[in-house]
N, C-alpha and C positions, 0 to 999 in steps of 0.2 A: 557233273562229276568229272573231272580231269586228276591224270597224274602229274605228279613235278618232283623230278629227282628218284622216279619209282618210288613215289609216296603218294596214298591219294589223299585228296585235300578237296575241301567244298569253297565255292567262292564267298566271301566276304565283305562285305561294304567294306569300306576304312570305318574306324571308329575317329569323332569329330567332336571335341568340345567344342563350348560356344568361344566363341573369339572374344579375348579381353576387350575390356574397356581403358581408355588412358585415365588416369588421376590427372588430368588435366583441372582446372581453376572453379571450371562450373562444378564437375563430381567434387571437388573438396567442399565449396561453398557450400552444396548439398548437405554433403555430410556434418559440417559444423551446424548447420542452421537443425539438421531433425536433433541433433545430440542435446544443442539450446533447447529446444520444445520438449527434447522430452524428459532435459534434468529438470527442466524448474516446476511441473506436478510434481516429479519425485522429490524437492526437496521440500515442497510443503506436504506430504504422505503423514509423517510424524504427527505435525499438528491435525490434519484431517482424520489421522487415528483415533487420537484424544475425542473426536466429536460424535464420528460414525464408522464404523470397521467395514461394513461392506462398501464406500464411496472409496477410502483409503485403500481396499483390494481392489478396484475394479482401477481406480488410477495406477496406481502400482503395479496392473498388470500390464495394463496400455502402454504404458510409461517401459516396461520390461522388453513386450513384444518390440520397440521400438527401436530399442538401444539392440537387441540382436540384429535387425535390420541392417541397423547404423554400420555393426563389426562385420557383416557379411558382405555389403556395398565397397565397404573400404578393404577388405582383404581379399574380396575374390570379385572385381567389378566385371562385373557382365550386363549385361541388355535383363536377364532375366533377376538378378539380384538388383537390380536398379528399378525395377516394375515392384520386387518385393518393398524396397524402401519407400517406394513413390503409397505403395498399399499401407503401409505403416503408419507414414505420414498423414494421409489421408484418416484412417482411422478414429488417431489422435484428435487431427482437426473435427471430424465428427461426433467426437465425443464432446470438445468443447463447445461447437454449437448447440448441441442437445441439452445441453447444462447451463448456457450464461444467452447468448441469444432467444432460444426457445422456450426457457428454465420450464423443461419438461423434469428434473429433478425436483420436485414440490417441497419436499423434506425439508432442504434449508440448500443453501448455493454451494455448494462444494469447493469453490474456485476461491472462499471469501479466506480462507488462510494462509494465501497466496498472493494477497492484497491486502496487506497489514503493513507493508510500509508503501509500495507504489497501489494506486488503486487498480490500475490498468496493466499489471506482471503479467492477468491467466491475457492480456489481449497481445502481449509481447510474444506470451508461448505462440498461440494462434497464428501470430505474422509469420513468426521464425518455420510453424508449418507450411504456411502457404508459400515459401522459400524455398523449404525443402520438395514439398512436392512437383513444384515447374522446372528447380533444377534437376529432380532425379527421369522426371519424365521426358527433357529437353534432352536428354545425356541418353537415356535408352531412344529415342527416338533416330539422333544421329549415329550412334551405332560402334561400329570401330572402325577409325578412318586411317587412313594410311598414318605415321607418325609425321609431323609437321614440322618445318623447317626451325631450327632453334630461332633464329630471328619473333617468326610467329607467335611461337611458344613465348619467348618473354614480352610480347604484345599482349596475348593473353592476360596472360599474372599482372601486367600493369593494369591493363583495363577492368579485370574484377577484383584488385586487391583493396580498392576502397569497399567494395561489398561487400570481402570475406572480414574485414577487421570490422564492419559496423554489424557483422550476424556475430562475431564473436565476441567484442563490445556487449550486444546487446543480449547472447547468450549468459556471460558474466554475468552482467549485470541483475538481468530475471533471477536467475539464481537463486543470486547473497538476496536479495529484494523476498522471496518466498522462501528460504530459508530462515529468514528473523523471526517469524512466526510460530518455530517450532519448539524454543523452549518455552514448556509450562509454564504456569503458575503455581509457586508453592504456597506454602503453609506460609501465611505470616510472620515475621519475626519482629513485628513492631513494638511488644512489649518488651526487649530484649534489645529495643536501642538501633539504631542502622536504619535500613532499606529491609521491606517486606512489599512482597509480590504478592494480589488478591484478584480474582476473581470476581470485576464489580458488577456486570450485567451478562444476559446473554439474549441481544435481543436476536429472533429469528434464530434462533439457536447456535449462533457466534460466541463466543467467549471472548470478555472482552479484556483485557490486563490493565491493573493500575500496581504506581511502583510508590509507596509510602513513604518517606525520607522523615527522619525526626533525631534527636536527642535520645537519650538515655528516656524513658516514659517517667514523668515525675507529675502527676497529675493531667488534668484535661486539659490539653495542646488547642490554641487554636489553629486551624489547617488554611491553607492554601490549595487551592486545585489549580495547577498548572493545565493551559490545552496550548500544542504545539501548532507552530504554523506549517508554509507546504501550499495555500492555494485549497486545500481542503483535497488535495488530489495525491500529495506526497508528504511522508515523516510518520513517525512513529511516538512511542512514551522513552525511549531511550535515548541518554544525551549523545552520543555518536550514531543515533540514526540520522536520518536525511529529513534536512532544514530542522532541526529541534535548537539550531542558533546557539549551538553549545558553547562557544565561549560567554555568551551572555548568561544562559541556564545555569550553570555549574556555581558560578562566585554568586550569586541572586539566592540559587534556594540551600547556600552554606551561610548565606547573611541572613537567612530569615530561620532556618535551623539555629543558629547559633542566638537569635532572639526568644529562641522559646516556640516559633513554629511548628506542625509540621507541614509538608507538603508533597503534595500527590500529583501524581503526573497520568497521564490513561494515553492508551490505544483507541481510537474512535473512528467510525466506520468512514473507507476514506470512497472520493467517486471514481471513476463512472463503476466500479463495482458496485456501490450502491448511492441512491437517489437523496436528495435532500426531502427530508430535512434528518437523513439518518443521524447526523455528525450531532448536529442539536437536541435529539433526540439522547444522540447516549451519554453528552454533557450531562446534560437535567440528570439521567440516569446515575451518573456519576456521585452528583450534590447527593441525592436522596441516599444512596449509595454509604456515605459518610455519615449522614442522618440519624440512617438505619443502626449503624454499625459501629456509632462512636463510643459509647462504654464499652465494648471489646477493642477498640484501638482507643481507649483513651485520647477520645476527642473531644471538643466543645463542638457540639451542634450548632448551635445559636452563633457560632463565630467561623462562617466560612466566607472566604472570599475568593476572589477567582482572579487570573493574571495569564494573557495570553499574550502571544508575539504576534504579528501577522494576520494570515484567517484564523488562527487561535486566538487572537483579538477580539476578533470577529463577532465570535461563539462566546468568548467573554461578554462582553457589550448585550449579546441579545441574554444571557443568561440572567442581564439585569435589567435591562426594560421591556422585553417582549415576553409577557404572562402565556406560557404557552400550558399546554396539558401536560399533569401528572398524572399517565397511564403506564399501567405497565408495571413492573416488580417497584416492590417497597411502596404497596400501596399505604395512603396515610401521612405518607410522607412530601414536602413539597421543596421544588429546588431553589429555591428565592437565594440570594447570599447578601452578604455581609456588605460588601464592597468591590470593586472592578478596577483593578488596572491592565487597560490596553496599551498595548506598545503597538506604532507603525502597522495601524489596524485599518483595512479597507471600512465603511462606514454605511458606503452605498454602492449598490450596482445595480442602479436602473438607469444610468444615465454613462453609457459608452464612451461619450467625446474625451478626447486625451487620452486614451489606453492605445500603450504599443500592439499591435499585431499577439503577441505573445502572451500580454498580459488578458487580453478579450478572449483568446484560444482559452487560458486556462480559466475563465469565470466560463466560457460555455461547457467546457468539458463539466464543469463540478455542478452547475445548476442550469445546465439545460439552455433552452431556446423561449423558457415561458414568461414575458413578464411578471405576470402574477409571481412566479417562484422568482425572480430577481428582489422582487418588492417583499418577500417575507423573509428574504435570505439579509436583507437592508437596516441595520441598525438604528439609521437615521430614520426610517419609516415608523420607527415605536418610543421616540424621545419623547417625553412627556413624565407629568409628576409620577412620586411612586417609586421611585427609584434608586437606588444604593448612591452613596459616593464613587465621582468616577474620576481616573488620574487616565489621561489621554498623552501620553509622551510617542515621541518620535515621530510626528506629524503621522500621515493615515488618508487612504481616498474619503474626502467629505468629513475629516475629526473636525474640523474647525466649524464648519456647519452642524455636525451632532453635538457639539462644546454647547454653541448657541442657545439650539433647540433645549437642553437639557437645563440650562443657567434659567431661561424663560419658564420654566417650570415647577422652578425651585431648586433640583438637584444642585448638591456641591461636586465643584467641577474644576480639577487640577490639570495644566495644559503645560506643556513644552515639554525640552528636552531630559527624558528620567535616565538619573543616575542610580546604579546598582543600590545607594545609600537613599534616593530619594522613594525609590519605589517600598525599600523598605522600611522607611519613615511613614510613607502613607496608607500602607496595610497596616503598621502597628497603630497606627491614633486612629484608623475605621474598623479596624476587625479584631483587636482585644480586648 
């Protein structure tokens, strides 16, 4: 006890906040990178809603706690809100192992609504995690340094400004990518003429979208099933999603409308979120799909054919020589079609030599390391009689060799360059 001033007064500590942190280059990268991670679960929440409400709350919340983190690191950076972000971060990435690495979620994958146009969006969230986490831990570890000479400072921002544009890049980009996925499926409007949205499978409990295009309904249409290309890894059923080759799409299925078609385009389960032979799987599922369903959409069953770009080629091609199993919904039903045109459709991948670096990345990323699964993902491995008419345009890895094998078998086999008019010439004399 002392007096001061003839007042008595007790001693004090000072009172001492934590010492700020700078928003220097690595706290920003931080914070861009946890905000990426943690919009893009939330922007696929919507569609996770639709499937299961409590995975949709349990992300939603993660996703919540995260983004507080993100506003407390960035408005009051300290050592201790930077451990808070770093715990955040962490979290998140915890959750997503527990869910796609360990698929301790048995139910059905939670992440797969998030990967309806890129397959690999929830692995994008994950990185952008493990970004946030080293930078926020990096940042409370060094502490608060004296402020650094301006010279330095703009050393800084150069030397991590390619990092912060490629986590906000690739925040963007996750996003709009798990965003696509959240408008529904409605109610059909096929007999009313336009585009109608359905509902055609839901294997593992995915819902899967097809988009119907036709005329005015004037009797049984025969259909076309469009599969998009993408590598089997990226694109969507929407002509301005990614790779659906939409200036080709768009005048193709308004010339086969306009003949009296209709045609249908699907969402089909893309990789490394899931394994093959899921893609092929939800093709067949698709035909039968149509089968099932065509006096409610006034279709001809008996007249479907299928037309792919690329690995939608692909899946074309095997929808017509590779007799695989009808299991699964719309039992009774079988996916065989009408006729096949492939456009600039790989044919084979069991045989490497000539693939650039980029083009071998992505046939590993979508089927793996197994031969065996190279050779049944392989169009040319199932040439043989039995077969639909096939129109083979825009050359293709090994079309000229599946031309071959197919002519030797009997199959009638149309080859070179298709024009928007040719393709639609040779679905009307195979598939009406």
């Amino acid at each position: 006890m002392k007096v001061v001033d003839g007042q008595r007064g007790t001693d004090r500590p000072p009172t001492t906040s934590p010492p700020p942190l700078r928003r220097g280059p690595l706290l920003v990268t931080a914070v861009f990178a946890a905000f990426g991670g943690a919009l893009i679960p939330v922007a696929a929440v919507p569609a996770l809603w639709r499937i299961w409400q409590l995975y949709a709350m349990v992300f939603g919340a993660v996703a919540a706690f995260e983004l507080v983190a993100v506003v407390a690191v960035l408005g009051w950076p300290t050592r201790k809100t930077a451990h808070f972000g770093a715990l955040a971060a962490c979290g998140a990435l915890a959750l997503w192992v527990l869910t796609r690495p360990l698929g301790l979620l048995t139910r059905f994958d939670p992440w797969q609504p998030a990967d309806t146009v890129a397959g690999f969006t929830d692995w994008v969230a994950a990185g952008l995690q493990v970004v946030a986490v080293a930078g926020f831990l990096i940042v409370a570890r060094r502490g608060a340094h004296p402020w650094p000479s301006a010279p330095r400072r703009v050393l800084a921002w150069i030397a991590l400004f390619p990092v912060l544009v490629a986590v906000l890049a690739t925040g963007v980009a996750g996003t709009v990518a798990a965003a696509d996925g959240s408008t529904g499926t409605a109610a059909s409007t096929l007999l009313d003429g336009g585009a109608g949205t359905v509902e055609y499978c839901r294997p593992d409990g995915i819902p899967l979208a097809m988009d119907v295009y036709r005329q005015r309904a004037g009797g049984q249409a025969p259909v076309v099933l469009f599969l998009h290309g993408g590598g089997l890894v990226l694109g969507n059923r929407k002509p301005t999603g990614a790779l659906l080759t939409g200036s080709r799409f768009g005048p193709l299925r308004d010339e086969l409308t306009a003949r009296g078609f209709a045609v249908a385009v699907i969402d089909f389960r893309l990789a490394p979120a899931a394994h093959w032979p899921a893609p092929l799987a939800d093709a067949r599922c698709a035909v039968r799909f149509l089968k099932a369903n065509a006096a409610a959409l006034a279709l001809d069953p008996a007249r479907i054919a299928v037309w792919g770009t690329g690995t939608g080629g692909t899946l074309a091609s095997l929808l017509g020589v590779a007799r695989g199993p009808d299991t699964g919904q719309y039992a009774g039903q079988d996916s065989s079609v009408r006729a096949v045109a492939a456009l600039a459709a790989p044919e084979d991948f069991t045989d490497f030599r000539g693939l650039d670096p980029l083009t071998r990345a992505s046939v590993l990323l979508a089927l793996g390391r197994s031969p065996s699964t190279w050779r049944a993902a392989s169009p040319l491995a199932y040439a043989g009689s039995g077969a639909p008419p096939f129109l083979l345009g825009d050359g293709g890895r090994k079309s000229a060799e599946f031309a071959a094998g197919l002519r030797a078998a009997g199959v009638p086999v149309t080859e070179g360059p298709a024009s928007d008019g040719a393709i639609a010439d040779f679905l009307a004399a195979t598939a009406r």
